[in-house]
C-alpha positions in Angstrom: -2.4 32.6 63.4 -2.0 34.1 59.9 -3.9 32.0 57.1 -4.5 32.5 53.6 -8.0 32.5 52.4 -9.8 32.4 48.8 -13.9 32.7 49.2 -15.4 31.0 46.7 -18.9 31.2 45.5 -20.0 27.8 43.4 -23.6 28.6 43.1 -23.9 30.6 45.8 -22.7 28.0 48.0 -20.0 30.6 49.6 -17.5 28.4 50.5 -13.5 29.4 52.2 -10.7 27.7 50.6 -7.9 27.9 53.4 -4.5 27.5 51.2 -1.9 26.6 54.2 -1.6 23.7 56.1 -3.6 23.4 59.3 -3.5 20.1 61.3 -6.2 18.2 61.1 -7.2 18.1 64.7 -7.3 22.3 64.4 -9.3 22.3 61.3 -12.7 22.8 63.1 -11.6 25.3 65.5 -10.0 27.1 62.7 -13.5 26.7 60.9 -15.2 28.5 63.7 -13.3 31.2 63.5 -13.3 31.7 59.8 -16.9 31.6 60.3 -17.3 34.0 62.5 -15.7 36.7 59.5 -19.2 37.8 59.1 -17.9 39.9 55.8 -17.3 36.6 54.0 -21.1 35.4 54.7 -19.3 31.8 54.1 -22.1 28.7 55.2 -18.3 26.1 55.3 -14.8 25.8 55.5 -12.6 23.9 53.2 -8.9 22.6 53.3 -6.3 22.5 50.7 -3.9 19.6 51.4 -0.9 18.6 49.6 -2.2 15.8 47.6 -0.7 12.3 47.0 0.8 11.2 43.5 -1.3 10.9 41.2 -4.0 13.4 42.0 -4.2 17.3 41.1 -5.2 18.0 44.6 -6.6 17.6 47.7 -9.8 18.8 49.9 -10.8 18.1 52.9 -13.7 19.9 54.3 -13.7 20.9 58.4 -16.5 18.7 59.2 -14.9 15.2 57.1 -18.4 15.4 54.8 -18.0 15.6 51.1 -18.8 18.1 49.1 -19.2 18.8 45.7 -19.4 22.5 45.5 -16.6 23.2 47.2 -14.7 20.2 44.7 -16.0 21.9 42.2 -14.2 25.8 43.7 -11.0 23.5 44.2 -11.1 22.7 40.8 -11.2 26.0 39.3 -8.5 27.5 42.1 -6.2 24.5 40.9 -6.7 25.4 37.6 -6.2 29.5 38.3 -3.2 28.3 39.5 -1.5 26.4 36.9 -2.6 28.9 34.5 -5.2 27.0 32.6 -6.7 29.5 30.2 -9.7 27.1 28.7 -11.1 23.7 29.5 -9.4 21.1 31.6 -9.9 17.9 33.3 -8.6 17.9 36.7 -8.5 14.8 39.7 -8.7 15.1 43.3 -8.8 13.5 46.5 -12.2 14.9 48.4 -13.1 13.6 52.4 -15.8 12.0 52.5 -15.4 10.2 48.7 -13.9 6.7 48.6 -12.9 6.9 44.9 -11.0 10.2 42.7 -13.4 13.2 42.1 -12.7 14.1 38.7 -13.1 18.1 37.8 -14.1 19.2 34.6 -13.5 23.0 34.1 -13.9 25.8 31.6 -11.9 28.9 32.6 -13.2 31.0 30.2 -16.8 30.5 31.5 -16.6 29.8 34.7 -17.6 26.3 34.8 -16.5 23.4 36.8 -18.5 19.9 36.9 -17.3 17.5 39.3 -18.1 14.0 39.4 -20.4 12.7 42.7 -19.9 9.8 45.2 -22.7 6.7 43.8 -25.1 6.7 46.1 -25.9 3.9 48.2 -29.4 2.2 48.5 -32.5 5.1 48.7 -35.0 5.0 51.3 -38.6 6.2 50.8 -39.8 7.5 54.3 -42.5 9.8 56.2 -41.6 12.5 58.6 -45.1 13.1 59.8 -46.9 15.4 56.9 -43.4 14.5 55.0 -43.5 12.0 52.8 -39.8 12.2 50.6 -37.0 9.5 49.9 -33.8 9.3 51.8 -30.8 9.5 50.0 -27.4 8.0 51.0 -24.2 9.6 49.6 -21.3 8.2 51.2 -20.5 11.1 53.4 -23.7 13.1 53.8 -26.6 11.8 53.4 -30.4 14.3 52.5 -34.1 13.6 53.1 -36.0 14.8 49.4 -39.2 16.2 50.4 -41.7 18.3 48.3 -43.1 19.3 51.2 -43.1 23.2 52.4 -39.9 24.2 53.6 -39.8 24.1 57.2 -36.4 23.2 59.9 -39.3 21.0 61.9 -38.5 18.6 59.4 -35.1 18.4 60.1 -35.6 17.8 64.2 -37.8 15.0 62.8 -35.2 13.4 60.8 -32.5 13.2 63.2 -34.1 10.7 66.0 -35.2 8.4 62.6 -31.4 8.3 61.3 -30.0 7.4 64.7 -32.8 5.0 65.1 -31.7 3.3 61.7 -27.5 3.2 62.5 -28.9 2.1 65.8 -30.4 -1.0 63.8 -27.9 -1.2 61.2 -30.0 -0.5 58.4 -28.2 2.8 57.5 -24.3 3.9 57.8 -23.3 6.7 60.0 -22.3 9.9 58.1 -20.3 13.3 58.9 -23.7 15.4 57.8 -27.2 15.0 56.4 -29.6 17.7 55.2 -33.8 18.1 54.2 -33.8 18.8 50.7 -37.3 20.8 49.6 -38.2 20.8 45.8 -41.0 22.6 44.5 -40.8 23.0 40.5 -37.4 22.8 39.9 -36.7 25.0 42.7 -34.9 24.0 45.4 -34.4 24.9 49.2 -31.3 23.0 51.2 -31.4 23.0 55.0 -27.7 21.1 55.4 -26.4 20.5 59.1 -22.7 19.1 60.2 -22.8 18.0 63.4 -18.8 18.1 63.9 -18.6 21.6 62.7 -21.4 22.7 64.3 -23.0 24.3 61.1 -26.4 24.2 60.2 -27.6 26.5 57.5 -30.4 27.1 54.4 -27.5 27.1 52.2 -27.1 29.2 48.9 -27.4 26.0 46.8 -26.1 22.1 47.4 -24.1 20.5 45.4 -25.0 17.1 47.0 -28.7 18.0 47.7 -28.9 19.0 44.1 -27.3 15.1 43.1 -29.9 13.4 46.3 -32.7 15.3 44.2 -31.5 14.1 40.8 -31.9 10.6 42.7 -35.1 10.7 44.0 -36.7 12.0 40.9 -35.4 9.4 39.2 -36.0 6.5 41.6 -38.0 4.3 38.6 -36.3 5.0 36.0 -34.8 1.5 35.1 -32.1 2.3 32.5 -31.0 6.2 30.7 -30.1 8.9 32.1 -31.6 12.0 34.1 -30.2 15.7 33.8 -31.7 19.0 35.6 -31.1 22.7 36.8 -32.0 23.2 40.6 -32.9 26.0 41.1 -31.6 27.6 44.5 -32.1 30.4 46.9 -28.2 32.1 45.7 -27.8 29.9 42.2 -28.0 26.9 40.0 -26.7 23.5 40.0 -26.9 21.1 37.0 -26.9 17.3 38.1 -27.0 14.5 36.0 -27.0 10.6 36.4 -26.8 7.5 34.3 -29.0 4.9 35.7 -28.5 0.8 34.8 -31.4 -2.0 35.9 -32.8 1.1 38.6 -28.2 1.7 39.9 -26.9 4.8 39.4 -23.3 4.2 37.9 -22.5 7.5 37.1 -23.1 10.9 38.8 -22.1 14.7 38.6 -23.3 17.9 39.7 -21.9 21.2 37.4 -22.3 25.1 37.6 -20.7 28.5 38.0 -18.2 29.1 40.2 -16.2 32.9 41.0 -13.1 33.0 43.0 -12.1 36.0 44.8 -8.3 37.0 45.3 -6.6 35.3 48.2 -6.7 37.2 51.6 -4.8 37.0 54.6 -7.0 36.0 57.8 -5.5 36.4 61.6 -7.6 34.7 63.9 
């Protein structure tokens, strides 16, 4: 099999773009194999579908999970595509999102911003030494901790999120991640059980936006806006909050495209 490929790098957040159709019972096969390309150094695999009326586009990611670096790459290969030279506002259907991502892009920098999934109800929690707050996302859901990165962490989380589906206190979800803040700096550990992925990614869109949430957890109305700072970049997100709810989120940086490639796997 023969498949067009674009790597994108939204913050360091290397993500493949696969342009043709692939059935969506291949996809995660297809994403192994993309993955093991060891000269992309790609941490996920994304989809381009035909999208329905009404939207610019469609992505659906190998694992189902959302993901707002890879939106925000979508946007800006859309755009490439229809020739957009400056800004542009762009809408897409993304997996893992129950509403339209909307895409704001600058061609001339570089810059997409794409708009985030509202985050359900946050958790504060303890894992062990780890105190942090547990963010729900819709699709993917992180664990905020300022404690010292370390994938121990991670183990520990797992057995307390099936314990809470188990109970019905939390939703199930296609991927879930420890998010480790220190400063403004950030570290991601991200896993996708599906896709078999787990990685200390570049930067996280979505960890980035969970981070943005749990600093924020008391602010009662206004809005909260920062630059994470990650291992391979930085990602700007930004809420609104009303009476303690976040009605509005987005996460925005730089994003490159290479030029398509063919891929036979």
């Amino acid at each position: 099999m023969k498949l067009n490929v674009v790597r994108a790098d939204p913050a360091g957040n290397i993500t493949l773009l696969v342009l043709d159709p692939v059935p969506r019972e291949d996809r995660l096969s297809v994403a192994a194999r993309l993955m093991e390309h060891t000269e992309f150094a790609a941490e996920q695999v994304g989809f381009v579908c035909e999208p329905h009326e009404g939207f610019d586009g469609r992505l659906e990611m190998a694992g189902g999970e959302f993901c707002g670096n890879a939106s925000r790459a979508c946007g800006i290969l859309i755009a490439k595509q229809r020739g957009v030279r400056g800004k542009a506002h762009l809408t897409l259907e993304v997996s893992g999102a129950t509403r339209p991502v909307g895409v704001d892009v600058d061609m001339e920098v570089g810059f997409a911003r794409a708009e985030a999934p509202l985050p359900g109800p946050s958790t504060e929690l303890s894992l062990g030494e780890a105190k942090g707050v547990l963010v729900d996302l819709g699709g993917i859901v992180h664990f905020v901790t300022r404690h010292e990165p370390d994938a121990a962490i991670l183990d520990e989380l797992e057995p307390a999120l099936r314990k809470m589906r188990e109970e019905g206190s939390f939703p199930a979800m296609e991927a879930y991640g420890v998010i480790f803040l220190d400063d403004g700096h950030m570290t991601p550990l991200v896993k996708v059980p599906s896709a078999g992925t787990l990685f200390w990614e570049g930067s996280c869109g979505s960890g980035s936006l969970a981070a943005a949430v749990a600093e924020s957890l008391r602010m009662e109305n206004g809005g909260f806006a920062k630059d994470y700072i990650q291992p391979a970049g930085t990602v700007r997100a930004e809420i609104q909050r009303k009476q303690f709810d976040v009605v509005a989120a987005y996460i925005g940086g730089s994003v490159t495209l290479d030029e398509p490639v063919v891929v036979e796997i």
